[in-house]
C-alpha positions as CSV (number, residue, x, y, z in Angstrom):
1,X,10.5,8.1,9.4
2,X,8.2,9.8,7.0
3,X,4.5,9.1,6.7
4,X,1.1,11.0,5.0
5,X,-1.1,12.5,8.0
6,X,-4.6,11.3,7.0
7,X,-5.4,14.6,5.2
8,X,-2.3,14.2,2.9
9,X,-3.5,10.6,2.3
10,X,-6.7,12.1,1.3
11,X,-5.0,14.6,-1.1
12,X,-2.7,11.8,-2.5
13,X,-5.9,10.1,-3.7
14,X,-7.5,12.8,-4.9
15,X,-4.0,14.2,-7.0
16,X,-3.6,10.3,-8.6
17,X,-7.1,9.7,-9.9
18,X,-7.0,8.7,-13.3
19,X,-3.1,8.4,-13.6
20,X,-2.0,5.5,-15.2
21,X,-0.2,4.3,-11.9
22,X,-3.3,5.2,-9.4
23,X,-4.2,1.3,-8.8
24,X,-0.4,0.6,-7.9
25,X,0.0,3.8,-5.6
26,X,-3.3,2.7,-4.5
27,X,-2.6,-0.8,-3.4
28,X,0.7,0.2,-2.1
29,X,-1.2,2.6,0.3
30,X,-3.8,0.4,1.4
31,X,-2.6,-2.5,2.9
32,X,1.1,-1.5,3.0
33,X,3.2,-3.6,0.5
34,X,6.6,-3.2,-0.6
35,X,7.4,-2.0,-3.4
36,X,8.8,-4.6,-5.1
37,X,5.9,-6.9,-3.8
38,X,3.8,-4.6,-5.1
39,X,5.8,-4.4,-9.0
40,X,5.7,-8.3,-8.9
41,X,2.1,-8.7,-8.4
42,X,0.5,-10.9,-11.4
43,X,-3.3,-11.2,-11.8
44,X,-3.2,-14.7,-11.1
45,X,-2.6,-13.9,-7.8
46,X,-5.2,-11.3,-7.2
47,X,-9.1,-12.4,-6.5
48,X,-11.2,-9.4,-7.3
49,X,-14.1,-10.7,-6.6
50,X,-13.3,-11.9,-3.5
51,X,-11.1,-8.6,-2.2
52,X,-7.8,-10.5,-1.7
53,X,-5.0,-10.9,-3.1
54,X,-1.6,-13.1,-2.7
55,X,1.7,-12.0,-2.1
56,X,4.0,-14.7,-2.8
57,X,6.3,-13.0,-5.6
58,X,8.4,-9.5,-5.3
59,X,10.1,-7.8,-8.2
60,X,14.4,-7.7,-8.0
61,X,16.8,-6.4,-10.0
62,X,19.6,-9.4,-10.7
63,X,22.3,-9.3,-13.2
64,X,20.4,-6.2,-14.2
65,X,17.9,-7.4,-15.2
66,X,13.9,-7.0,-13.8
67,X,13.1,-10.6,-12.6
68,X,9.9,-11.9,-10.4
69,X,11.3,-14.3,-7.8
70,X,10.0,-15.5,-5.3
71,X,9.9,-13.9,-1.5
72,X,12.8,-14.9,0.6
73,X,11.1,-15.8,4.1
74,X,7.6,-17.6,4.8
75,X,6.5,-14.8,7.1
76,X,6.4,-12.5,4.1
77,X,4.1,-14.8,2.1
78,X,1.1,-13.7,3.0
79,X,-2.8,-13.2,1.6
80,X,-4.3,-9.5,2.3
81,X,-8.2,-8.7,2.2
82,X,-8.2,-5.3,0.2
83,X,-10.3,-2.1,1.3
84,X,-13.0,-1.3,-1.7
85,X,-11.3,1.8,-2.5
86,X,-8.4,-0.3,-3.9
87,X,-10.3,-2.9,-5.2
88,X,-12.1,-0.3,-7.3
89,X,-8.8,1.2,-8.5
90,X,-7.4,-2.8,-9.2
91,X,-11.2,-3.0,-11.6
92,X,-10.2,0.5,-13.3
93,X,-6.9,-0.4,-13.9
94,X,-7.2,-3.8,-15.6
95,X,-10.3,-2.4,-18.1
96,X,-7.4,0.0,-18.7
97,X,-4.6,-2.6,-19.1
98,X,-6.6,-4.6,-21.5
99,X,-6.8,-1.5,-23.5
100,X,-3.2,-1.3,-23.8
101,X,-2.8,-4.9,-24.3
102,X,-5.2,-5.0,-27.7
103,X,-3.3,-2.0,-28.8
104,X,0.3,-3.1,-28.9
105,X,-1.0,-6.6,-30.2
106,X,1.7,-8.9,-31.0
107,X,4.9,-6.5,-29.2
108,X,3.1,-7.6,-26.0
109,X,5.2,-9.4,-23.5
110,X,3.0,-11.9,-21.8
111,X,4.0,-11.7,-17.9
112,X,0.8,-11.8,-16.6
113,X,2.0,-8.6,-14.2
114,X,-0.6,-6.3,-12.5
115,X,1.5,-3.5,-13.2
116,X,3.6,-3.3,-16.3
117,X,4.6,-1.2,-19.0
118,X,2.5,-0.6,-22.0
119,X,3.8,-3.7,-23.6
120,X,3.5,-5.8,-20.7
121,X,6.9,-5.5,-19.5
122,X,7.9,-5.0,-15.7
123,X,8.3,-1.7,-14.0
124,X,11.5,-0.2,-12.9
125,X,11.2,1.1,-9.7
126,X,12.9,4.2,-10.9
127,X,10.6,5.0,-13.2
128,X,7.9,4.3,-10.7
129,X,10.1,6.9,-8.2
130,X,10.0,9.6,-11.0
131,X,6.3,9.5,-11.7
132,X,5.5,9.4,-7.3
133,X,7.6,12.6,-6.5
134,X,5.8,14.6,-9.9
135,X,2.1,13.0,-8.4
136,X,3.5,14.3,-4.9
137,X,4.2,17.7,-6.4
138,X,0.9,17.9,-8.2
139,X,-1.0,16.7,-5.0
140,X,1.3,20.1,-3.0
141,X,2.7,17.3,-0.9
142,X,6.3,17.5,0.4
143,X,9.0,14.7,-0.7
144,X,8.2,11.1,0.3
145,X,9.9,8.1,-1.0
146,X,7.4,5.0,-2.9
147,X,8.6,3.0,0.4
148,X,6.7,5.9,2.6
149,X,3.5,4.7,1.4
150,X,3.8,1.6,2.8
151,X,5.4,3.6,6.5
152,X,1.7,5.3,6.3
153,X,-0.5,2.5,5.9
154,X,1.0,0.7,8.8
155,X,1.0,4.6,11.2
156,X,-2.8,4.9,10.0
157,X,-3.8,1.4,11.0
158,X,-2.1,1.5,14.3
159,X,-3.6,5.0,15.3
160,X,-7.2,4.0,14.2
161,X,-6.5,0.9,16.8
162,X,-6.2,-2.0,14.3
163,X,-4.5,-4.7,16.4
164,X,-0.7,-4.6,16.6
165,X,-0.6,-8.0,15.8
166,X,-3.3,-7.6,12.9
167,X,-0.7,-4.9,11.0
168,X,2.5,-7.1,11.9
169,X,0.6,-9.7,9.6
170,X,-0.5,-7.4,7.3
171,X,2.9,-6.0,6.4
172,X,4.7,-9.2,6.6
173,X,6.6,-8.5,9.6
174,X,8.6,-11.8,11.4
175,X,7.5,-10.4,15.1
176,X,5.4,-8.0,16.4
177,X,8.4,-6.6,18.3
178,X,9.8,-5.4,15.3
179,X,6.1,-3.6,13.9
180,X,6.3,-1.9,17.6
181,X,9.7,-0.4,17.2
182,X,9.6,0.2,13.4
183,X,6.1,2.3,14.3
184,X,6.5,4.0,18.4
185,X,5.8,7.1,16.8
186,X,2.1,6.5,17.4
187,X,2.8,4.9,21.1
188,X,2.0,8.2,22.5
189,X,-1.4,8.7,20.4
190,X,-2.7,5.0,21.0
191,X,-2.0,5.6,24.9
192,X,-3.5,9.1,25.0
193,X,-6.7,7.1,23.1
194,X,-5.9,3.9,25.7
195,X,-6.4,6.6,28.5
196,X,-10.0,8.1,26.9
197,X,-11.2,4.6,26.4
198,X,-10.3,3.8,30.3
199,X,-12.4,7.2,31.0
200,X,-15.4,6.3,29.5
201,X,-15.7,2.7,30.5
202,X,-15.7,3.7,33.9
203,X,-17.1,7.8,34.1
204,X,-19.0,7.5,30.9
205,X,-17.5,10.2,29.7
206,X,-15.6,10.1,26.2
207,X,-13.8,12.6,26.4
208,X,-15.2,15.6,24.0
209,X,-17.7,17.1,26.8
210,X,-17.3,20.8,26.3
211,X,-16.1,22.3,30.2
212,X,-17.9,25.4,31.5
């Protein structure tokens, strides 16, 4: 499984500011959607103002053609608080959707998608593919799929010590038995950090004490 350490999810950020897809890599990052949830996300379903959004919707590909349908199990409808770095990048991008709406005026498809083309129609996750890996390049990063940004948001929040159970919900998972084996790459680092914790609760000492 391939993930961004912290510092490469650092130097993602930094490489997508301003690009016309930042809020969707953004969003994808931060609390770990799919990305065909992420494609089918309509503003109707996002509360800005409140820092949530809904995921109740997913973009598929049927008959060929791009169609929002709704999500196939209960456990994957779910609503997410969003981190203000992506509710800053949601705010940026719909000032800058609004833009493109006025401008192609009546050739605007009315889908009420977060992220479309310039005329309003949905992405293709293809074209969304093609535009990550040059942003990955750009950013000196080495390959990653779109789906990998949803891999690091779940290792990230399991090695700062979110609850297991927290990121099963968070990603839509049906048991947390499943988030545990799809992530035991960071068992080792959560016990190591079990262990310090367990040293300074009972020797008050955390750990990063320099030794003579």
């Amino acid at each position: 499984m391939l993930f961004l350490s912290p510092e490469e999810a650092r130097s993602f950020l930094e490489a997508i500011r301003g690009d016309r897809l930042e809020a969707l890599y953004t969003v994808a990052l931060a609390i770990g959607l799919r990305p065909g949830e992420a494609l089918g996300l309509r503003w109707q379903d996002v509360d800005l103002e409140a820092g949530s959004l809904r995921i109740q919707v997913a973009l598929q590909r049927i008959d060929g053609k791009l169609v929002v349908d709704e999500l196939k199990t209960h456990r994957s409808c779910r609503s997410l608080a969003l981190p203000q770095f992506a509710i800053t990048a949601l705010q940026a991008h719909q000032s800058r959707q609004d833009v493109e709406r006025k401008a192609a005026g009546e050739r605007w498809v009315a889908q009420g998608l977060v992220f479309s083309t310039r005329l309003g129609r949905p992405l293709g996750q293809r074209n969304v593919i093609r535009c990550f890996r040059r942003t990955l390049k750009k950013a000196g990063i080495a390959h990653r799929r779109f789906y990998d940004l949803r891999h690091t948001c779940a290792s990230l929040l399991l090695v700062q010590g979110v609850h297991p159970r927290v990121v099963m919900e968070i990603l839509g998972h049906s048991q947390i038995g499943l988030t545990m084996n799809t992530y035991s790459h960071v068992v080792p680092q959560l016990q190591q950090d079990a262990a310090r914790r367990m040293d300074s609760l009972f020797t008050g000492d955390d750990g990063d004490t320099d030794q003579d």
